[in-house]
C-alpha positions as a Python dict, from the first residue, in 0.01 Angstrom:
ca = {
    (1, 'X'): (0, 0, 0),
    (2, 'X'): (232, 97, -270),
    (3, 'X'): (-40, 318, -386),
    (4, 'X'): (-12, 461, -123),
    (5, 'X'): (327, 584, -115),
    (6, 'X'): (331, 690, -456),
    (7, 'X'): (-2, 950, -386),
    (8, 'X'): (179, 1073, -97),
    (9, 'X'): (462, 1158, -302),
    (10, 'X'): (249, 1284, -608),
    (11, 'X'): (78, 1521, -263),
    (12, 'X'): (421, 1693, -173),
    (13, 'X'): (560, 1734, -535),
    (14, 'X'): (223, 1931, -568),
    (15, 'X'): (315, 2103, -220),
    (16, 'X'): (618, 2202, -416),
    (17, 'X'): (455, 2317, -723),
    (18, 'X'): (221, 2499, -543),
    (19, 'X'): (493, 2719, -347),
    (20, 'X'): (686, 2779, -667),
    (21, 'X'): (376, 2883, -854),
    (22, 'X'): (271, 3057, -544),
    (23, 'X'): (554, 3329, -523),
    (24, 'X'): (495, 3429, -929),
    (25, 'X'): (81, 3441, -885),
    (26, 'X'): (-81, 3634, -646),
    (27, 'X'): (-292, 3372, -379),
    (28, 'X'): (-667, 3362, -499),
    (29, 'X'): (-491, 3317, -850),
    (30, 'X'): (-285, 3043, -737),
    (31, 'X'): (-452, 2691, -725),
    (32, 'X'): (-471, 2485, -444),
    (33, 'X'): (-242, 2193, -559),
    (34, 'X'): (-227, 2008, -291),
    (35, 'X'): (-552, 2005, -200),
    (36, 'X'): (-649, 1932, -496),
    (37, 'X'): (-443, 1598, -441),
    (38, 'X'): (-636, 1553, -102),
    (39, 'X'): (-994, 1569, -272),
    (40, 'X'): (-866, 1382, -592),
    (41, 'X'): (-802, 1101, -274),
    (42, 'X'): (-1143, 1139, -142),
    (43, 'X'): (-1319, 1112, -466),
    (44, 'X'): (-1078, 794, -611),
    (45, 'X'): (-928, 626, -307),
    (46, 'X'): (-1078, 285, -262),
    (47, 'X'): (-1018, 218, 123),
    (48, 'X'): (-1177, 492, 351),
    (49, 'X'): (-911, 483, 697),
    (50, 'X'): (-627, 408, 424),
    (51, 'X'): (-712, 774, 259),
    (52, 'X'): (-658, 870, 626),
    (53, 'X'): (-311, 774, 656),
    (54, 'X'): (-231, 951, 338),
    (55, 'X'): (-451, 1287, 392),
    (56, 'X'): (-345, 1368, 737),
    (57, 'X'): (69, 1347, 710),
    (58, 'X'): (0, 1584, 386),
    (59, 'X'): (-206, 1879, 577),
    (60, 'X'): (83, 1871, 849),
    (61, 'X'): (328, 1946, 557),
    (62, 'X'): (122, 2237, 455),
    (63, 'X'): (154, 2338, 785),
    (64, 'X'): (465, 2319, 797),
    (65, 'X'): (528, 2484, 418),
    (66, 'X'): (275, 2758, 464),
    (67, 'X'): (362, 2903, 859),
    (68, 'X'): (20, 2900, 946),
    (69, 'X'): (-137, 2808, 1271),
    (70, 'X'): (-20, 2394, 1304),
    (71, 'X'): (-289, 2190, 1251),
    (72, 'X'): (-529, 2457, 1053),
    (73, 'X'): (-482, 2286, 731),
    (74, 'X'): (-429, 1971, 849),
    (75, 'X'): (-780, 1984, 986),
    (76, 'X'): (-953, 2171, 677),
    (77, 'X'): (-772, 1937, 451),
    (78, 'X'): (-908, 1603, 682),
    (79, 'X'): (-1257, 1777, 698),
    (80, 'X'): (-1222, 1769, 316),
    (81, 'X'): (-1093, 1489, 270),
    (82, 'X'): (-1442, 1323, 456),
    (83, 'X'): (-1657, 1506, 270),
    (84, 'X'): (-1505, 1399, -38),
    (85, 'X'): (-1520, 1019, 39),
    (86, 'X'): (-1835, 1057, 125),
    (87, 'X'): (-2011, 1261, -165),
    (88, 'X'): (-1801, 1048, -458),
    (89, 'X'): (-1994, 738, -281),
    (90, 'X'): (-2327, 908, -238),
    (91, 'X'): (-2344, 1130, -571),
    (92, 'X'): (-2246, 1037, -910),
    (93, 'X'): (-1915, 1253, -952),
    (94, 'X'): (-1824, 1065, -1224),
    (95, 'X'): (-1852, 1406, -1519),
    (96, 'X'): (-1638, 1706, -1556),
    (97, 'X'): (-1942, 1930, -1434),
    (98, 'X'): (-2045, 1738, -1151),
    (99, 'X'): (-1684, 1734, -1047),
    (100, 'X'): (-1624, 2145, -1136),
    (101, 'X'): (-1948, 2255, -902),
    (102, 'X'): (-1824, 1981, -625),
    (103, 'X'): (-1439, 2150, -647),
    (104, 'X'): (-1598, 2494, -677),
    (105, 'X'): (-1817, 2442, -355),
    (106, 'X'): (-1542, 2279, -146),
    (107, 'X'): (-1328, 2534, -210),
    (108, 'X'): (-1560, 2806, -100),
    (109, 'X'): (-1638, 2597, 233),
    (110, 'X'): (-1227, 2571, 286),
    (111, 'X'): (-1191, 2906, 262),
    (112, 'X'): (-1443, 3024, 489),
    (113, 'X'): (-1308, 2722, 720),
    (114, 'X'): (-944, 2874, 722),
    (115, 'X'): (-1127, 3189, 792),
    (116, 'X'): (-1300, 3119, 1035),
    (117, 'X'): (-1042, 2919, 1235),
    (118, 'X'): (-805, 3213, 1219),
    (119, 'X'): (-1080, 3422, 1360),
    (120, 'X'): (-1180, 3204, 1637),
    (121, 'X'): (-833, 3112, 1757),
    (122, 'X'): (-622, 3416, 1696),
    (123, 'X'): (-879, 3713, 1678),
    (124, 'X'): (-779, 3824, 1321),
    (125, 'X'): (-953, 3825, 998),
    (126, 'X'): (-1315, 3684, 971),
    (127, 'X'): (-1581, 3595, 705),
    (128, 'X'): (-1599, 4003, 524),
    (129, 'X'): (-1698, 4096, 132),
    (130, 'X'): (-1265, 4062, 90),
    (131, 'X'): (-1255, 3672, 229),
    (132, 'X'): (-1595, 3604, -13),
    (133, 'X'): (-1428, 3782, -294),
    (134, 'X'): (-1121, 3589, -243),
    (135, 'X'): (-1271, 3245, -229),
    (136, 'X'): (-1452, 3263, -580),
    (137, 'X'): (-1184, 3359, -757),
    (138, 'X'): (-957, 3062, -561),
    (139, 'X'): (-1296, 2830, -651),
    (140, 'X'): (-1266, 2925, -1062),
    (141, 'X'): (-861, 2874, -1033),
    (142, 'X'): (-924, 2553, -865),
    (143, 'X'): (-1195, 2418, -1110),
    (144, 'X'): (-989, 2478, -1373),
    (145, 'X'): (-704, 2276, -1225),
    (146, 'X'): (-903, 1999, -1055),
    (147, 'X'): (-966, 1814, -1407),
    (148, 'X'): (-582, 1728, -1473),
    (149, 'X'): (-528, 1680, -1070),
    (150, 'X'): (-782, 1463, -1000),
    (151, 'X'): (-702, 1259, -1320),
    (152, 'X'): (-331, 1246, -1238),
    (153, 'X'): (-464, 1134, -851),
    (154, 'X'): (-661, 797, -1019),
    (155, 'X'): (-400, 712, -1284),
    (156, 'X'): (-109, 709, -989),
    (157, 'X'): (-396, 497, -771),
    (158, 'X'): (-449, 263, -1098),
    (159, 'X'): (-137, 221, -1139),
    (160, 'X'): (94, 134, -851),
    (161, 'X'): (-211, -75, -715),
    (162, 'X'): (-212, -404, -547),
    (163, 'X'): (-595, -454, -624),
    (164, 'X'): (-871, -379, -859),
    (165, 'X'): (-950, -28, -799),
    (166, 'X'): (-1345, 41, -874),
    (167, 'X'): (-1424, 402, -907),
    (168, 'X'): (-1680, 426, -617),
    (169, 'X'): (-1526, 171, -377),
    (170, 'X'): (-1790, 116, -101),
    (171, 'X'): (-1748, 276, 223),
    (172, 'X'): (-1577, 56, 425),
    (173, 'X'): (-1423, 150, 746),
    (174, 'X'): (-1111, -106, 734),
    (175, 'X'): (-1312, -422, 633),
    (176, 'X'): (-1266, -554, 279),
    (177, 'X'): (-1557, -686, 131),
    (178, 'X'): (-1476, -1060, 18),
    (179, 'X'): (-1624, -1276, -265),
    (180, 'X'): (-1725, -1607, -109),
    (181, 'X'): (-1621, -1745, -485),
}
């Protein structure tokens, strides 16, 4: 679990990128840092409920970082984190493009998940031409800066890890597969 630690670490140093960045780029201009830690966890983690213990403490930071409504991004960022695991062990995100359209089209569905959850629980906003608009330009920033991310995410798994990592590790809710060898 030293892996562990480390990715959780490598998550808020990109929280605190992200908020220094943040205040010299206007926000669809910005990338998503820290999320792209979360799906760079989703696509590389090998244990599925581990990814969970990692994922979840790191969307309550945002919370906490970004004054929005607690537990919005802590959800969007879980919901992504799932989708992640479960695409890099269905599809064959192992290329640049496969991984660019996959970042591009999560970061469209996050966006009109924040959206949407600010709508429904506080009456403001909603899914208009502006939110749309907003979300492909955050999806191009975000493509561009998922390559390096998502790298950086394996290499820190790879290297403080206590096991072989594979790169699609099968998915196991808690149960380790074992070699009868």
């Amino acid at each position: 679990m030293k892996s562990a630690g480390f990715v959780f670490l490598l998550g808020l140093a990109a929280l605190i990128v992200q908020g220094a960045i943040a205040r010299t780029i206007p926000p669809p201009w910005c990338p998503d840092l820290s999320w792209l830690v979360i799906v760079g966890i989703g696509l590389r983690w090998p244990g599925f409920l581990s990814g969970l213990l990692v994922v979840v403490p790191l969307g309550y930071a945002m919370d906490l970082l970004s004054g929005s409504m607690m537990g919005q991004h802590a959800f969007m960022r879980l919901v992504s984190y799932l989708i992640a695991a479960v695409a890099s062990r269905q599809l064959d995100l192992s290329g640049a493009l496969p991984v660019s359209v996959f970042v591009f089209a999560m970061t469209l569905l996050y966006g009109m998940g924040i959206a949407l959850t600010l709508s429904l629980f506080s009456g403001q906003g909603g899914l208009g031409a502006e939110v749309f608009g907003s979300a492909l330009a955050h999806g191009m920033v975000n493509v561009i800066a998922a390559g390096p991310m998502i790298a950086l995410v394996e290499r820190v798994i790879v290297r403080f890890s206590d096991e072989e990592v594979g790169r699609h590790a099968p998915l196991s809710l808690g149960s380790q597969r074992r070699g009868l060898g």
